[in-house]
C-alpha positions, 0 to 999 in steps of 0.5 A: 346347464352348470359348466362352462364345458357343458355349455360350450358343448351344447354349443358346438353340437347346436352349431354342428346341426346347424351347419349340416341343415344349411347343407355343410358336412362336419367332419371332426369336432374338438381336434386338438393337437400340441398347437391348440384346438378346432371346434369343428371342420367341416366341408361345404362342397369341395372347400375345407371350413374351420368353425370357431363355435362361441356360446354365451347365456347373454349378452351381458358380457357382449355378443360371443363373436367379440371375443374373437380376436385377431390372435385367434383368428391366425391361431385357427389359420394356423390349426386348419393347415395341421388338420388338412396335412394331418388328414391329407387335404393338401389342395382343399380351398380352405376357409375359417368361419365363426357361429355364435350361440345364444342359449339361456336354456329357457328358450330356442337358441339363436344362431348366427353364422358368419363365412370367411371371418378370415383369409 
């Protein structure tokens, strides 16, 4: 895994798969607009899930969900309701999670999944 990009990437797919055996439906990944950009939209039954996907090699510069800051957080907010207007999901509940991914390349990636990180 050389880049960055590449590894952000894998990344997101790993965490896409992860979220669709727990049952979730991804919709879109890597949404951009003027304002910024969603790693993955997703429904779990009728609500509307933004999913901010950190990933990391270690934890030598701390765990991927510390990066994560309250900036960010209103950013995505911000981002969930262009993407719903963008895609007609005026009514849709409407929730933001975080998945962070640890992959050294070596072994199984850990996965972790955390639901409503805002409101």
């Amino acid at each position: 895994m050389s880049s960055k990009r590449e590894l952000g990437r894998l990344g997101e797919n790993l965490a896409a798969d992860y979220l669709e055996r727990r049952g979730m439906r991804v919709v879109d990944s890597n949404w951009r607009c003027p304002q910024g950009e969603i790693d993955l939209v997703a429904f779990d039954a009728e609500i509307l899930v933004v999913v901010e996907v950190k990933t990391r090699r270690s934890l030598r510069y701390g765990h991927p969900f510390e990066s994560i800051t309250d900036a960010k957080m209103h950013r995505l907010r911000a981002l969930a309701v262009l993407w719903a207007r963008h895609h007609g999901f005026y009514s849709s509940p409407l929730r933001i999670d975080a998945v962070a991914v640890l992959s050294a390349g070596r072994e199984e990636p850990v996965i972790e999944h955390l639901r409503g990180v805002f409101r």
